[in-house]
N, C-alpha and C positions, 0 to 999 in steps of 0.2 A: 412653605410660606405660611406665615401668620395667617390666622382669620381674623376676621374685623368685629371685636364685640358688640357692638352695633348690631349685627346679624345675628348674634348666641342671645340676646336678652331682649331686642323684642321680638313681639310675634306677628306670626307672618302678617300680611299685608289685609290679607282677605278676610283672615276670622275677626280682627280688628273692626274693619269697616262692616262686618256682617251684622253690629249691633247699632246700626244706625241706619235711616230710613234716605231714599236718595236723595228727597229735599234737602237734609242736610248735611253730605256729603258732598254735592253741588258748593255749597258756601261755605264748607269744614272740612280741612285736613284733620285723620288721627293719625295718631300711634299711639301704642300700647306696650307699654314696660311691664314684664313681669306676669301677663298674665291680668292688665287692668277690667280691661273691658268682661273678661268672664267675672272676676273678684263685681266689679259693679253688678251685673246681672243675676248673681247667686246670693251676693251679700248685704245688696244696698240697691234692689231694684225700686225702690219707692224713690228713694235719694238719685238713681239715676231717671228715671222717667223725669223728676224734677228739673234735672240740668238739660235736657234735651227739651224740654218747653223754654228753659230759660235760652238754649241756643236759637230753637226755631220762634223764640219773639225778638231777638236781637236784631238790629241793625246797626251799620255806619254809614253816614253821609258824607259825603265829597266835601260837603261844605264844613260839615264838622272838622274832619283833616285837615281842611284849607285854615282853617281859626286859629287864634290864639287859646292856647289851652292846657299844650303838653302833656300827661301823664290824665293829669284828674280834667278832661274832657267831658263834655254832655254825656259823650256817649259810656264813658266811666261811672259816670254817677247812676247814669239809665240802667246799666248792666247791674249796679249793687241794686239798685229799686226793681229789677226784675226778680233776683235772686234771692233780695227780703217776702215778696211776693210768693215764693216758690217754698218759702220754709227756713231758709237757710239764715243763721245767725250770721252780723259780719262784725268783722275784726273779732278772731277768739284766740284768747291769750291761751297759752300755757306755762304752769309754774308746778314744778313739785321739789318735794325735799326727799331727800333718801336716808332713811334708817339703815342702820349694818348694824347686825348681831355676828354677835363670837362665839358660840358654844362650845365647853368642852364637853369631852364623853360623845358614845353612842346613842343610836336611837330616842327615842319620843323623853326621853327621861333627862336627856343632855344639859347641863346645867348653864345659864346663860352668865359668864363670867366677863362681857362689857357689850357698851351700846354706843354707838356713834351716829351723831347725827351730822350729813351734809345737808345745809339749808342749801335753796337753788340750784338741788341739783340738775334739773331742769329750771331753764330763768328765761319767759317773756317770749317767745315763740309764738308769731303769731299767723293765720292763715289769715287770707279775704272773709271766706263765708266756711261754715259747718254747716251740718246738717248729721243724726245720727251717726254712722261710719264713714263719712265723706268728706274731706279737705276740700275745699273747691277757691281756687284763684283765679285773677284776672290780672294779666300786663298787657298791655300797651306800647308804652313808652318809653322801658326802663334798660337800665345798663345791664352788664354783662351780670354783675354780684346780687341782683336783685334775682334773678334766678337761684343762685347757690344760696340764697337767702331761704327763699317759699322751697327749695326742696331738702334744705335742712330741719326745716318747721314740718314737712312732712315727717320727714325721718322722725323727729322728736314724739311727734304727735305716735304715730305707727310703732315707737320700740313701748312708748308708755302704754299701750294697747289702747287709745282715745278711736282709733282711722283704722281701717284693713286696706283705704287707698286712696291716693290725690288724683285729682285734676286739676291742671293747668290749661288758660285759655288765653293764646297769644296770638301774634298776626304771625300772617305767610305773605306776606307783600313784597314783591321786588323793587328795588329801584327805579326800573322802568315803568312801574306800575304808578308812584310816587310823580315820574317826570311827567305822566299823561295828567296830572290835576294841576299842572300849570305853576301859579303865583300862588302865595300864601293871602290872606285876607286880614285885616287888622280890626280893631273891635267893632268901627265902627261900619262892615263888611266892603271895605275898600280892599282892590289890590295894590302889598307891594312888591320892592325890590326883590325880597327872599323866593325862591321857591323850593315847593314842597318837597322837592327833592331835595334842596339843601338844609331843609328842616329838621327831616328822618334820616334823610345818608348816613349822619354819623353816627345815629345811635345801631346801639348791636341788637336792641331785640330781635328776634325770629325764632322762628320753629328751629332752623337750623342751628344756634346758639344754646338753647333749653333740650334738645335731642341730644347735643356732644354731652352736654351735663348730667343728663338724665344716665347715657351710654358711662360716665365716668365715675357712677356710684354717687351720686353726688345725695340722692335720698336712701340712699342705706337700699335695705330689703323692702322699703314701702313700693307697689307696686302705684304707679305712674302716667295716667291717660291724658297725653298733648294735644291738644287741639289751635287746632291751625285756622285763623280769620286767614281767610281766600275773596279774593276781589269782587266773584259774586254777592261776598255780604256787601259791599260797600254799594247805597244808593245815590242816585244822580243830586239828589238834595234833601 
């Protein structure tokens, strides 16, 4: 019987959550591809202390959820102003061009007999926030490709040598979780017809959508820390 790659590429359960304090673990799902959470701890402990302030100041509201808002929410905007706060540049493009050289002959003396320039060879890759060796994103609201999106910009970022690692910061919310907040609310915070469960049902985000992708190579060799919004984040208003 096959094994489940899933099980070969991340690691175990316990050394993951071992780099994070129970308050937020309480309100945060991990996992850890690759080896993230050591890669953070050895290579980017400044850049990680930052994101675990930026975790343990975050919240979400009920009422935020219940709103008109979709994707770019209060609490979307709150998160990039915690995370400018913390250090982290947002929106960081990447763009490079690739040189090839053709040497004929041996050794240091090899005579260079053509140059070729690809422009774009990297083109427009972008993460949420940087910070030194650290990718760092934020969804919410978004479909299925917006994942394959932020962990190809990984990828990019990590073969150019810019990242040794991403993280991704998504919900872990159920359905039922969605049905306990009722009606949706309209601008002017009236309830309507809609509810919140009909709002999010459809969309694919979650941890379990970003985890098959992560499992599927989807950011190359970059090693990959998911973190999961757990219902504990979410406050009564």
């Amino acid at each position: 019987m096959a094994r489940d790659i899933t099980d070969l590429v991340f690691d175990p359960q316990e050394l993951a959550e071992a780099a994070f304090d129970g308050d937020l673990l309480r309100r945060y799902s991990v996992r850890s591809y690759r080896s993230a959470t050591a890669v953070l701890q050895q290579r980017a402990p400044e850049e990680f202390a930052a994101i675990k302030r930026v975790l343990r100041a975050f919240t979400i509201s009920a009422t935020e959820i219940r709103s008109p808002g979709g994707n770019r929410m209060e609490a979307t905007t709150r998160f990039a102003k915690l995370a400018g706060a913390a250090g982290f540049h947002e929106e960081v493009h990447i763009e490079a061009d690739l040189v090839v050289k053709l040497k004929a002959g041996k050794g240091q003396s090899a005579q260079e007999v053509d140059r070729i320039l690809r422009q774009d060879y990297i083109h427009n890759h972008m993460i949420d926030f940087w910070k030194g060796r650290v990718a760092f994103d934020y969804e919410w609201n978004s479909k299925d490709q917006t994942y394959d999106r932020d962990l190809y910009a990984f990828r990019s970022f990590f073969e150019a040598g810019v990242i040794d690692v991403g993280v991704i910061v998504t919900r872990e919310l159920s359905n039922d979780f969605f049905k306990s907040l009722g009606l949706c609310l309209d601008r002017l915070g009236r309830e309507t017809d809609q509810t919140v469960a009909a709002k999010f049902g459809a969309s694919t985000t979650g941890t379990h959508k970003l985890i098959s992708r992560i499992a599927a190579g989807r950011s190359g060799g970059c090693p990959v820390l998911a973190i999961g919004i757990l219902p504990e984040n979410i406050t009564p208003e």
